[in-house]
N, C-alpha and C positions, 0 to 999 in steps of 0.2 A: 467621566461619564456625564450624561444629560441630566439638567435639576432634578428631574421626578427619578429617574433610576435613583438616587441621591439621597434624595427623599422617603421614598418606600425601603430602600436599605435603612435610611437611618429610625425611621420609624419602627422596623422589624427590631433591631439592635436594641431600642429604646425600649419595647416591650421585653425583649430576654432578659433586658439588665433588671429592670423595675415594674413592671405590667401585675404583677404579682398585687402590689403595694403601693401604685399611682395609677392603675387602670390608662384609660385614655392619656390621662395626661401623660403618660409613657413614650407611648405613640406621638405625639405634639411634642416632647421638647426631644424627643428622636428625632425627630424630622430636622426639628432647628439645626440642631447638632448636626446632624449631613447635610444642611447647607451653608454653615458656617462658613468650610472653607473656602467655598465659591466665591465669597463677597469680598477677595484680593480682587475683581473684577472691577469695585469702586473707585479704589484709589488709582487703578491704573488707568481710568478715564483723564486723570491732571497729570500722567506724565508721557514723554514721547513714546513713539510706537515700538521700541526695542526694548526701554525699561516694564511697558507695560508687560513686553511677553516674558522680558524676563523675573517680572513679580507674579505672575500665572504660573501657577500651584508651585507657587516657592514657599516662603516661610510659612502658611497656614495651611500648609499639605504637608507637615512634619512633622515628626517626633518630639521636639523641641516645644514647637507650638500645643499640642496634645497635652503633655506633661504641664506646662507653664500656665496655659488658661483655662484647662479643664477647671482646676479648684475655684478660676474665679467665678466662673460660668455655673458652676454647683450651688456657691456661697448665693451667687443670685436668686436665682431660681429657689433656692432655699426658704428666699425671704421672701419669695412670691408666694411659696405655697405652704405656708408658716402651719395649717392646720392637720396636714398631712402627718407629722411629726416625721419626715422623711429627713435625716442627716444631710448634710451638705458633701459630707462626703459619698454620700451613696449618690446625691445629682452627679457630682466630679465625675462620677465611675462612668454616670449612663453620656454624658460628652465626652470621656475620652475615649470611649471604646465609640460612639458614636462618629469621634476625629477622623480617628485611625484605620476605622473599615473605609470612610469616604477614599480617604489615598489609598488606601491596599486595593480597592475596585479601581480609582485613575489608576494604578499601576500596570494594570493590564491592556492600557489604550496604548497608542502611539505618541501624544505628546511629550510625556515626558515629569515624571514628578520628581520634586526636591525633597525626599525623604528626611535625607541628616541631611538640612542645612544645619549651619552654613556652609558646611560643603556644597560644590557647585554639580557635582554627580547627579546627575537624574535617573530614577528607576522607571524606564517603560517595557514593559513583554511584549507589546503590540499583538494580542490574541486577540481581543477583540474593538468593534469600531465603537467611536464615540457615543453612539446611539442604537440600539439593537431591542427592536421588541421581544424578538425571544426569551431575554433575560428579563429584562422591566415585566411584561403584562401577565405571566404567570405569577411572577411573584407579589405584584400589586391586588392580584385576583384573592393569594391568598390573605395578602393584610385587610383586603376591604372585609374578610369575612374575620376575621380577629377584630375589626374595629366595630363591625353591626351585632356579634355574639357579646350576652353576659355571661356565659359561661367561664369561668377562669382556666378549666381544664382543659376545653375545647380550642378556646384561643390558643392558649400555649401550645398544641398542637398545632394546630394551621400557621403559627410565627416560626416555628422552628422545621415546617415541612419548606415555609418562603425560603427560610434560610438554606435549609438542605437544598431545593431545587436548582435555586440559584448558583449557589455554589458548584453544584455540579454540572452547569452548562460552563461556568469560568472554566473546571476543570478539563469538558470536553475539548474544551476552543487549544485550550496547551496541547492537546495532544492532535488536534486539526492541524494546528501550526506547524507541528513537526512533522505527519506525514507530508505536509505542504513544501515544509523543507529540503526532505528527502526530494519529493519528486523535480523542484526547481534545479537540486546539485546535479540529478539524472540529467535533466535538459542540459545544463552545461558541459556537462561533459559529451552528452553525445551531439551537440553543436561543435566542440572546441574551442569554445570562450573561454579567453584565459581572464580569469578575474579577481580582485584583492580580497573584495569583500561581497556578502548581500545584503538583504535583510528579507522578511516574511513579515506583511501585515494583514490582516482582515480586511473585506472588502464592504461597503457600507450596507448597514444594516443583517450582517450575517456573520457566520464563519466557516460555511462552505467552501464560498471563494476567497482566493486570498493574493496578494496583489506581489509583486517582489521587485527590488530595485538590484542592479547589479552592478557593482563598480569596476572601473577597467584604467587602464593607463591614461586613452585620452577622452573616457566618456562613461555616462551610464547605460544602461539596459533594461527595461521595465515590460514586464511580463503579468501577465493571469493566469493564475491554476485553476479548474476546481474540481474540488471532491468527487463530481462525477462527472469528470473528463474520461475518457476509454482510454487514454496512453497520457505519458508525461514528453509530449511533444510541444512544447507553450513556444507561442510564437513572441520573440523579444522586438521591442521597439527603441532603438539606439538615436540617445540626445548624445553631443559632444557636451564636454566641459565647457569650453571656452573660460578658464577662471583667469586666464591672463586679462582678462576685459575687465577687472577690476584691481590690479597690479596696482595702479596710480591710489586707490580707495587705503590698501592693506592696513595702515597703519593707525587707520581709524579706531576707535574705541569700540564705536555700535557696532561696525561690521562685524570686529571678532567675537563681541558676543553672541550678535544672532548667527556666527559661524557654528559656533559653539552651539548653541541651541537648537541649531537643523542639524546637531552631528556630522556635520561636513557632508550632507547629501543634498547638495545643490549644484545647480547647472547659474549658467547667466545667457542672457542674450540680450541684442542692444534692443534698445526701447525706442519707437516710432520717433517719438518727439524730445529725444536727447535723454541722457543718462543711459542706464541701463535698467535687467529687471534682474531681479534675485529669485529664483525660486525652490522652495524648499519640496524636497522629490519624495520627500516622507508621508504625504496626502495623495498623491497621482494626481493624476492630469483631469480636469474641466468635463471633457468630452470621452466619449467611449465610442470605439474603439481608438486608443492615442496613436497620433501621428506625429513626426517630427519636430512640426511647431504648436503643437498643443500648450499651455500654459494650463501650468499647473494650480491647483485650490490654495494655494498659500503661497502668493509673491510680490513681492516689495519691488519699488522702484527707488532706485537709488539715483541721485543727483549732486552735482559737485554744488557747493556756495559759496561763492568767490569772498575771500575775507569776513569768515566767519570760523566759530567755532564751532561744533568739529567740522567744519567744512564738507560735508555732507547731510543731506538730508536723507532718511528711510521712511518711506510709508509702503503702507501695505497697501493694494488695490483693492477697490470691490471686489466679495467672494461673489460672484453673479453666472447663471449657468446661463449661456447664451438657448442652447436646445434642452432643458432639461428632461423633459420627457424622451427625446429620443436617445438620452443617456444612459437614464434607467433603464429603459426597455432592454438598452443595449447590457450592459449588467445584468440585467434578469434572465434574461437567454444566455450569458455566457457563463453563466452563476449556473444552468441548468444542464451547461455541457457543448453547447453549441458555440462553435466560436465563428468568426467577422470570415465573410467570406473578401477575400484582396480583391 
C-alpha cells in the first residue's frame, strides 16, 4: 500500500501495542515501524532495474526480517526513551507487530510480497489497488482523533474502531473479488473462451470495479466488471502473446526473473526503435477504454548488447499518462456501470 495508508496503520498498531504506557510516543515509533519496510526502496536505487524489483518487498516484508530486527529496533528505542522505564522487549513487540501488519496490508495489493523469504513465493490477493482512500481516510480520521484526545479511554476506543473499520473494508474487498470472479467465469463461458487461467484485480482507487486478465493458448484477454453493471456481459479486449519475440533473450538471468515476478502475465511487442517491450498485464493498460495497442502501466524495454554480460539490457519506461484525465473519467463511468460505447 501507499506510505501514509502505512503509516496511519502503523501508528494505530503502535498505540494497541503500548499507547497505554508511551502515549504519543506509541503513535511515532508505530509509524516508523510501518515504514520501515519501504526503505528496501534505498538500496534498490544502486542496483539495475530487475534486482531493484526484485529486492521490493522481499526481505523487509518478511517474517524472517520481523523476528530478526524487531529486537534490535526495541533495544534502540529503548535507549532513546531510557525514562519511560519501558522494556526493550515491549518496543520489539510494538515493531514487529508493527512489521508484520505492513506486509499482511501489501498482501492484499497485486504486487506481490516475499513473506517467508527466502523463499521466492510471493503472497498477493489483489483485493485491493495500491492506493484506495476508502480505507486510508476513515481510518486516519480516526488516529487524528486518538492523537488530539488525553483521554486514554477514549483513545483506545477510536484506535481499535480505526482498526475494526479498516479491517472490515479489507474484508469487504475479499468478498467484492469473488462475486467479481464469479461474474468474469459467467462471461466466459457464455462467450466460449476457452481459457488456462485468469486472475481478478481491483481497479484504481476502489473495489467496486475490478479489472481481470484471461489467458488462452495464443494471447490474453482483459476485461472490466463492476459491482453495478445490470448483467455479467464484459466486453474482452484480446492482446496476442507474441512471447516468441523474445526466444533469442530466454536464457538470460534478468529476464527469468522479472518472468517470474510478472507471474508469467505478460505480452511482448516489438519496440519502435529496436529491441522489444515487455509488459507486465497485472497493472492494465495506460488508457481506458484498452485497445489493442495500448501499453500497459508496467513495461520494460529490452535490448540485445553485443558482447556484454548479460547481453541484454532491461529498463522500465516512464509510468506517464498521455490523457490522463480522460482515463479517469473513463474509469469513473465505467466504475458506475456504464461501459465505452464501440
Amino acid at each position: 500500500m501507499d506510505s501514509l495508508s502505512q503509516i496511519v496503520l502503523g501508528a494505530a498498531v503502535g498505540h494497541a501495542v503500548l499507547g497505554r504506557e508511551a502515549k504519543n510516543k506509541a503513535l511515532l515509533w508505530g509509524a516508523v515501524a510501518g515504514t520501515i519496510p519501504d526503505l528496501d526502496v534505498i538500496p534498490g536505487q544502486f542496483v539495475d532495474t530487475v534486482t531493484r524489483l526484485e529486492m521490493h518487498r522481499g526481505f523487509s516484508h518478511s517474517i524472517l526480517f520481523a523476528v530478526t530486527c524487531s529486537p534490535i529496533f526495541g533495544w534502540l528505542v529503548s535507549k532513546i526513551h531510557k525514562k519511560y522505564s519501558i522494556s526493550w522487549f515491549k518496543w520489539a513487540q510494538l515493531f514487529f507487530w508493527g512489521i508484520v501488519t505492513h506486509f499482511m496490508l501489501d498482501n492484499f495489493t497485486t504486487w506481490g510480497t516475499q513473506v517467508f523469504y527466502p523463499f521466492e513465493y510471493r503472497v498477493a490477493w489483489r483485493t485491493i489497488f495500491v492506493i484506495d482512500p476508502i480505507y486510508t481516510f476513515p481510518f486516519l480520521a480516526f488516529l487524528l482523533l486518538v492523537l488530539f484526545s488525553k483521554d486514554h479511554r477514549f483513545r483506545q476506543k477510536m484506535n481499535y474502531w480505526g482498526l475494526a473499520v479498516s479491517s472490515l473494508y479489507l474484508l469487504i474487498s475479499v468478498v467484492n473479488k469473488n462475486i467479481a470472479s464469479h461474474a468474469v467465469e459467467q462471461a466466459l463461458d457464455q462467450q466460449n473462451i476457452s481459457w488456462q487461467r485468469y486472475e481478478t484485480f481491483a481497479s484504481p482507487f476502489n473495489t467496486i470495479m475490478w479489472i481481470t486478465n484471461v489467458e488462452t493458448d495464443s494471447g490474453f484477454y482483459t476485461g472490466y466488471y463492476s459491482l453495478l453493471d445490470d448483467s455479467t456481459n464484459i466486453h474482452f479486449t484480446f492482446f496476442p502473446k507474441n512471447h516468441h519475440l523474445i526466444d533469442d533473450f530466454r536464457g538470460n538471468d534478468n529476464l527469468k526473473k522479472l518472468m517470474r515476478l510478472s507471474n508469467y502475465w505478460y505480452k511482448i511487442v516489438p519496440a519502435d526503435s529496436g529491441g522489444v517491450l515487455y509488459q507486465d498485464l497485472r497493472f492494465a493498460t495506460i488508457e481506458f477504454p484498452p485497445k489493442t495497442d495500448s501499453r500497459f502501466a508496467f513495461t520494460y524495454k529490452i535490448e540485445r548488447i553485443p558482447a556484454t554480460n548479460p547481453g541484454i539490457s532491461i529498463e522500465r519506461l516512464p509510468f506517464v499518462y498521455a490523457e490522463r484525465t480522460q482515463t479517469l473519467n473513463g474509469l469513473w463511468k465505467r466504475l458506475q456501470g456504464i461501459k465505452p460505447v464501440d
